[in-house]
MARRO-712539 format. One line per field, with one value per residue (C-alpha): residue number from 1; residue in three letters; y, z, x. Coordinates in Angstrom, 1 decimal. Layout:
BEGIN
num: NUM  ... $
residuo: Ala  ... $
Y: Y  ... $
Z: Z  ... $
X: X  ... $
REM end
This chain:
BEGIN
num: 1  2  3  4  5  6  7  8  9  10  11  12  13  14  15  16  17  18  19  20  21  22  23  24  25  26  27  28  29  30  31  32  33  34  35  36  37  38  39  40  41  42  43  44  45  46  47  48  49  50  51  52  53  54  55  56  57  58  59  60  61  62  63  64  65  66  67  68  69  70  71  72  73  74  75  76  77  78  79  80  81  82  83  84  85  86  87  88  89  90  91  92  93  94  95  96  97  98  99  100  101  102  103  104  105  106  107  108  109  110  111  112  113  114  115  116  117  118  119  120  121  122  123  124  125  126  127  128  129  130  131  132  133  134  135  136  137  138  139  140  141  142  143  144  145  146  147  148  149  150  151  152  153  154  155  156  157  158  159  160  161  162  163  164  165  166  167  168  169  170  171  172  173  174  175  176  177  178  179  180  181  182  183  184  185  186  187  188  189  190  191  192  193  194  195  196  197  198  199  200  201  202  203  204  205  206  207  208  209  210  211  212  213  214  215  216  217  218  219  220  221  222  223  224  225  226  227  228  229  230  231  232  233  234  235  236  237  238  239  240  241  242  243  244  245  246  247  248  249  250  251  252  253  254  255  256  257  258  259  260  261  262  263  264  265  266  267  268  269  270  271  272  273  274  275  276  277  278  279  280  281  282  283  284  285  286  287  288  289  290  291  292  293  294  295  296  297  298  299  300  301  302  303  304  305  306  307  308  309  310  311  312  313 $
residuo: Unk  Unk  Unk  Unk  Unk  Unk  Unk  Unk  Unk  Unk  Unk  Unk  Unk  Unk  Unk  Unk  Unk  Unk  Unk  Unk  Unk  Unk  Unk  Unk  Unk  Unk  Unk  Unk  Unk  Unk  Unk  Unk  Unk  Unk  Unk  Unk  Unk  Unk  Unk  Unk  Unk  Unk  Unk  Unk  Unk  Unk  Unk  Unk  Unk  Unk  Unk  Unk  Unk  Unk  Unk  Unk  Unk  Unk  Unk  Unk  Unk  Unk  Unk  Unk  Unk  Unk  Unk  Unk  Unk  Unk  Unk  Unk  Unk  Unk  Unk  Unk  Unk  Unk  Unk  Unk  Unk  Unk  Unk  Unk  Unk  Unk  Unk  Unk  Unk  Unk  Unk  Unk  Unk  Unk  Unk  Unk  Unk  Unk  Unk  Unk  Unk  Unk  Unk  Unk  Unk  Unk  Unk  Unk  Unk  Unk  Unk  Unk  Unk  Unk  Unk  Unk  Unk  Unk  Unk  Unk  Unk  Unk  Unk  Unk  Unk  Unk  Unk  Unk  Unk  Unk  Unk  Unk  Unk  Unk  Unk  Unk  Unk  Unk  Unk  Unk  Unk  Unk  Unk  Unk  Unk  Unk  Unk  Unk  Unk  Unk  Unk  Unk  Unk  Unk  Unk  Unk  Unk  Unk  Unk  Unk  Unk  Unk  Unk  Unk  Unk  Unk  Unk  Unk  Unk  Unk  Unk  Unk  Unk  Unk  Unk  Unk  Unk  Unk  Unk  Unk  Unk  Unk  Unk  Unk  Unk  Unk  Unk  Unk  Unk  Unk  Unk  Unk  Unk  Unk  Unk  Unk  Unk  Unk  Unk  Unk  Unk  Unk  Unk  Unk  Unk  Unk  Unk  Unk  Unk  Unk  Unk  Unk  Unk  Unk  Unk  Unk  Unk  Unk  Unk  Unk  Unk  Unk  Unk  Unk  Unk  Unk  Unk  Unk  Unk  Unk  Unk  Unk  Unk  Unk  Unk  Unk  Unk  Unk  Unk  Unk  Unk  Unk  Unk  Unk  Unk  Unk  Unk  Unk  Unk  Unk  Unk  Unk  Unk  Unk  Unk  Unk  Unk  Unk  Unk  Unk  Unk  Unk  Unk  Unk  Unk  Unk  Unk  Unk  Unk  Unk  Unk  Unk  Unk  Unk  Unk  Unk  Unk  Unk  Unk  Unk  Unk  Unk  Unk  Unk  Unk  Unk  Unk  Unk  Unk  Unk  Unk  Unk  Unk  Unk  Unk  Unk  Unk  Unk  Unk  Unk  Unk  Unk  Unk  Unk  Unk  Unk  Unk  Unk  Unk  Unk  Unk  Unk  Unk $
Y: 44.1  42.8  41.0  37.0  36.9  34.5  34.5  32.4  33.1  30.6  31.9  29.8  31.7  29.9  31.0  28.9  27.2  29.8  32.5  30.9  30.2  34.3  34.9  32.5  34.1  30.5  29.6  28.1  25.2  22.2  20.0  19.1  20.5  24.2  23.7  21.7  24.4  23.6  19.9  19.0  21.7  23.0  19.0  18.2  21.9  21.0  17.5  18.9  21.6  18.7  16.7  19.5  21.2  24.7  27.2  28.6  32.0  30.8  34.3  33.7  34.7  35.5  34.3  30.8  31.0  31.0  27.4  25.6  22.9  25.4  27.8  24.3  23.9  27.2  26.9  23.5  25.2  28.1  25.4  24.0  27.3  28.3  32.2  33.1  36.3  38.2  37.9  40.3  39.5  38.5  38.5  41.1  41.3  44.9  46.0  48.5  50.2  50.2  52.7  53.7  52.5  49.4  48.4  49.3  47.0  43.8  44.3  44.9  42.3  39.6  40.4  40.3  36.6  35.7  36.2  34.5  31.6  31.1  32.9  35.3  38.4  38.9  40.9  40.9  41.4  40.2  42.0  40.0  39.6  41.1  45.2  47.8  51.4  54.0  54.3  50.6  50.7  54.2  52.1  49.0  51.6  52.8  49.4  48.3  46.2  45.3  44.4  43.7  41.4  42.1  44.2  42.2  44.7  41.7  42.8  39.3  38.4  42.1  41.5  37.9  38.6  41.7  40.3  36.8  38.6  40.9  37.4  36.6  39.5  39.1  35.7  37.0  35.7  38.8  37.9  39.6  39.9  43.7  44.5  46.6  50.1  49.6  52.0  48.4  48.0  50.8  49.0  47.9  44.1  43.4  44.1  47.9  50.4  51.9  55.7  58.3  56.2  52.7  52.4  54.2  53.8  55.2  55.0  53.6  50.0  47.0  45.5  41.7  41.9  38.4  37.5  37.6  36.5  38.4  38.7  39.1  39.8  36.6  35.4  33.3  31.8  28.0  29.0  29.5  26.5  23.6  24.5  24.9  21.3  20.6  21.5  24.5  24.7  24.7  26.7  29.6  29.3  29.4  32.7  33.9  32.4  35.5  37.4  38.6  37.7  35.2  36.1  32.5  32.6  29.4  28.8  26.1  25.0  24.0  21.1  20.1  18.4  17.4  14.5  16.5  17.8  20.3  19.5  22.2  24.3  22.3  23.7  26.9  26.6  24.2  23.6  21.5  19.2  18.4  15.8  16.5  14.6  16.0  19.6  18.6  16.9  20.3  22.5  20.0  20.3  24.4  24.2  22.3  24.6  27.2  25.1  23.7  27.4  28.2  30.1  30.1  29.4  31.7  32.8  36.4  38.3  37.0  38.1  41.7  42.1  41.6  44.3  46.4  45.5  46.7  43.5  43.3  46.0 $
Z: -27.7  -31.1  -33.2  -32.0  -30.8  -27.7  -25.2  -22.3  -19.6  -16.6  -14.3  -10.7  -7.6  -5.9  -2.4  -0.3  2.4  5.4  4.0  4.1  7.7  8.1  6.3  9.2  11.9  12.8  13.7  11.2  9.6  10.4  7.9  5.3  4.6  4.7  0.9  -0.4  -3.2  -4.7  -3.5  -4.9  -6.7  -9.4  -11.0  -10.6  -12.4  -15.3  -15.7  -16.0  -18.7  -20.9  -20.7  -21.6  -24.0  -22.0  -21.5  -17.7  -16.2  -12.7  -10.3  -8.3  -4.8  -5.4  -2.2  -2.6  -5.5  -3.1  -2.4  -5.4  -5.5  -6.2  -9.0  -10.7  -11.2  -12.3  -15.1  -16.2  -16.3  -17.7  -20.5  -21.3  -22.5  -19.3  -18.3  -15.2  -13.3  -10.7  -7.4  -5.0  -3.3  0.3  -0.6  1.7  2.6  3.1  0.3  -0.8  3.0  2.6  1.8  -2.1  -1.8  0.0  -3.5  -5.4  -3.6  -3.6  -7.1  -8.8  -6.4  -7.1  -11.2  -11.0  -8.9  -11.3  -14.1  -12.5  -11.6  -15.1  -17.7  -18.6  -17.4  -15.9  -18.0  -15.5  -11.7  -9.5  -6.3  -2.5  -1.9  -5.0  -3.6  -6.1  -4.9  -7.4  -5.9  -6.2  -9.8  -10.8  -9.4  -11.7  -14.6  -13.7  -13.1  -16.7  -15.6  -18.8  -17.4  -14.0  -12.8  -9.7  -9.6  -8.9  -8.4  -7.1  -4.2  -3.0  -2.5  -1.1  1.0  2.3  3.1  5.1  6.8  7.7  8.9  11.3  12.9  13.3  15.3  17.7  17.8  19.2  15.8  14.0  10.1  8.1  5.1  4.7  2.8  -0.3  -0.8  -1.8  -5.1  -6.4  -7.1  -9.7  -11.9  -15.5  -15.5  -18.7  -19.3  -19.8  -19.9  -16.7  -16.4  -14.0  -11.3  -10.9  -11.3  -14.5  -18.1  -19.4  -21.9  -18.8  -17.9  -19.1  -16.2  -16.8  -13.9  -11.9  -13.5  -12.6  -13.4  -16.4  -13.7  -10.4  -10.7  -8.6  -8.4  -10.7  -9.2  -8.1  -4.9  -5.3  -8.3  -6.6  -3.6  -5.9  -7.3  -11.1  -11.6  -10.3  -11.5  -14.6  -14.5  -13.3  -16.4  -18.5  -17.1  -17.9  -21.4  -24.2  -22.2  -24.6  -22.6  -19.9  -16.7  -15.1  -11.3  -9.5  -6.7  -6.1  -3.2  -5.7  -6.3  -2.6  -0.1  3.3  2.3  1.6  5.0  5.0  8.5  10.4  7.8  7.4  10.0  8.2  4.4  3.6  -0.1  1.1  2.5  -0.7  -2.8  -5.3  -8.0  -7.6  -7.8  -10.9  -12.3  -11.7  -13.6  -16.2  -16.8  -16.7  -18.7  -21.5  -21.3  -22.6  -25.3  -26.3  -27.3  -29.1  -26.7  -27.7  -24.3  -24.2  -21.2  -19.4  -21.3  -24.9  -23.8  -22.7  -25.9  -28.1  -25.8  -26.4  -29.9  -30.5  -31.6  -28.6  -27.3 $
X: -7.4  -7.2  -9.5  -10.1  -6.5  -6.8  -3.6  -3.2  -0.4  0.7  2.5  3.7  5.2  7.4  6.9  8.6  6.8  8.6  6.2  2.9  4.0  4.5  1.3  -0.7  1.5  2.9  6.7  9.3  8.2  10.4  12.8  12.4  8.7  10.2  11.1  8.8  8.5  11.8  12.2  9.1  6.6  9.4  9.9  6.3  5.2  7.7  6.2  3.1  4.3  6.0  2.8  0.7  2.7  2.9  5.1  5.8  6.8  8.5  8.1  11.6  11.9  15.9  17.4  16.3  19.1  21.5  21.1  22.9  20.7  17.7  20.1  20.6  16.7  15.7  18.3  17.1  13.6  15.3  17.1  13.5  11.9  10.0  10.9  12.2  10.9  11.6  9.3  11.7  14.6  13.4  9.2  9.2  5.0  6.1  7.6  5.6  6.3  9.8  12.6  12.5  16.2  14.9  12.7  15.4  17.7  15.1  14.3  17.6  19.5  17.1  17.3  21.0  21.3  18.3  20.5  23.5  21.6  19.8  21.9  19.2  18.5  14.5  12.0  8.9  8.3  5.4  5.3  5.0  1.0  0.5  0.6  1.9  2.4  3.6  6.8  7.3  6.1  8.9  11.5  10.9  10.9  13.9  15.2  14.9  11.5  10.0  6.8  4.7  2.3  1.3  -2.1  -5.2  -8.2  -10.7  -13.3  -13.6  -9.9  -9.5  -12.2  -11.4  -8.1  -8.8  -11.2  -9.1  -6.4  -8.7  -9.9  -6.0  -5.2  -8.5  -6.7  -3.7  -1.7  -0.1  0.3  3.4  1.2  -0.8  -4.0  -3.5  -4.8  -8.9  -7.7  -6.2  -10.0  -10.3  -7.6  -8.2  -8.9  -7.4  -3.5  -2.7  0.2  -0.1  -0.2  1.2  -0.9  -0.5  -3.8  -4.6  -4.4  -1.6  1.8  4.5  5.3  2.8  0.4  -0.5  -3.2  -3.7  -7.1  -10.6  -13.5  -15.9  -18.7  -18.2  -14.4  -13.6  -10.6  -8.9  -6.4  -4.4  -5.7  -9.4  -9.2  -8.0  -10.4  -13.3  -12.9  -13.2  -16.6  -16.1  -13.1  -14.5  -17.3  -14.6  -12.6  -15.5  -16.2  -13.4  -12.9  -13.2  -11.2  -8.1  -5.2  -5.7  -3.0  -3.7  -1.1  -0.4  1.5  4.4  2.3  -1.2  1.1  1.8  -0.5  0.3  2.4  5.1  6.2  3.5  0.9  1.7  0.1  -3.2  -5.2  -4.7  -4.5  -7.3  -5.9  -2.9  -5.4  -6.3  -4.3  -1.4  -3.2  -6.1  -4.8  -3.0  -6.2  -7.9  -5.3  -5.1  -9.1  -8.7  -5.9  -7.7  -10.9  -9.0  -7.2  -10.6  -11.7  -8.6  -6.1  -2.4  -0.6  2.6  5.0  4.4  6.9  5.7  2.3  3.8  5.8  2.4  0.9  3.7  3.7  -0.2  -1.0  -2.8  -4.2 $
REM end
């Protein structure tokens, strides 16, 4: 990476409230809670952009775009600078499991009713739970992917999630979600040009990898901040500050809480428990610890094109 330079990308998936409900092995979440995400999370995220002065990649799960209502939001986000990105078709957990033809169908569907919905055509692709394959990652190539986000080679979120959803199943409750491949481990921490494996250094397409922290590799995530609190919060961004290229990921549902339709999930995701303004509060104080050291905050794909570029990197 190049000299001082100090980049800082946000990013929000907006998972609809249905899949956290497949992740925990639950039923269907009742109206109107099941799309909190893009009733409530999209306006509240942009608010907090405006008021902060930040740009946004918005990962789209492209079948919400169906629904006018939600189309009509991504292209006012769309309108106000942020970038829209592709986050599958269907957020199949699966994905990489599928049919080659399969991948090829829920990426390039979901870039083509991205780009009816918003007027631009998607540059970047983050893959459901964050699992890349090297199949999945030859059929974004081919797809005219200009980018991925998707790889997040952290031991502790590897390991928590295998072992929560081992407890499930002695629990009877079968999530749809699936625990990576442990070589997502090996992968570079900072953004790369993968090689012939996903995993590897290379010349292909450009990996922003979710972030991690400098020691530990812990994650660095919505998730994991607004359960932390803010002065933990803040102790996790300032071990990750001097990092290049900061690959900060949110979810729609850091900017939810229980209030909005969202208590059957409670008892499972402990984060909606805590309160919308207090989430925001947290980001805000993250966001500014990076600003206070001099990071330029720019979307996904302006970050991948300085890679690209060899300004950085």
């Amino acid at each position: 990476m190049a000299g001082d330079l100090r980049l800082c990308a946000i990013s929000v998936d907006l998972d609809e409230i249905p899949h956290y409900h497949a992740i925990h092995g639950l039923a269907e979440p009742a109206v109107p809670g099941a799309s909190a995400v893009y009733d409530h999370a999209i306006d509240r995220l942009a608010r907090f952009a405006q008021s902060e002065g930040l740009p946004l990649t918005f990962f789209a799960v492209a079948s919400d775009l169906r629904n006018a209502s939600n189309a009509a939001k991504l292209r006012a986000a769309a309108d106000l600078g942020h970038e829209i990105a592709n986050h599958s078709l269907d957020h199949l957990y699966d994905l990489t499991r599928r049919s080659v033809r399969e991948m090829r169908r829920q990426v390039e569907e979901a870039s083509d009713l991205i780009a009816e919905a918003t007027g631009v055509r998607p540059k970047g692709f983050r893959a459901p739970g964050y699992t890349m394959t090297d199949a999945l990652a030859e059929v974004l190539r081919s797809s005219g992917v200009q980018y991925d986000s998707s790889v997040f080679p952290c031991p502790a979120y590897y390991a928590a999630k295998a072992a929560t959803m081992a407890f499930m199943l002695a629990r009877g409750r079968m999530s749809r979600s699936i625990v990576d491949h442990p070589r997502v481990l090996t992968a570079p921490v900072r953004p790369y040009r993968m090689g012939r494996r996903y995993h590897l250094r290379g010349t292909g397409l450009v990996e922003l990898p979710i972030q991690v922290t400098r020691w530990l590799r812990l994650p660095f995530i919505g998730t994991s901040l607004t359960l932390a609190g803010s002065r933990l919060a803040r102790l996790l961004a300032s071990a990750v500050v001097g990092e290049p290229v900061v690959v900060l990921e949110l979810h729609g549902i850091d900017v939810l809480d229980v209030d909005d339709g969202l208590e059957a999930l409670a008892p499972y995701q402990p984060d909606v428990r805590r309160s919308v303004p207090e989430k925001i509060e947290i980001i805000r104080q993250v966001v500014r610890v990076f600003r206070d050291d001099g990071y330029e905050f720019v979307r996904s794909d302006d970050a991948a094109e300085r890679i690209v570029s060899g300004s950085c990197g």
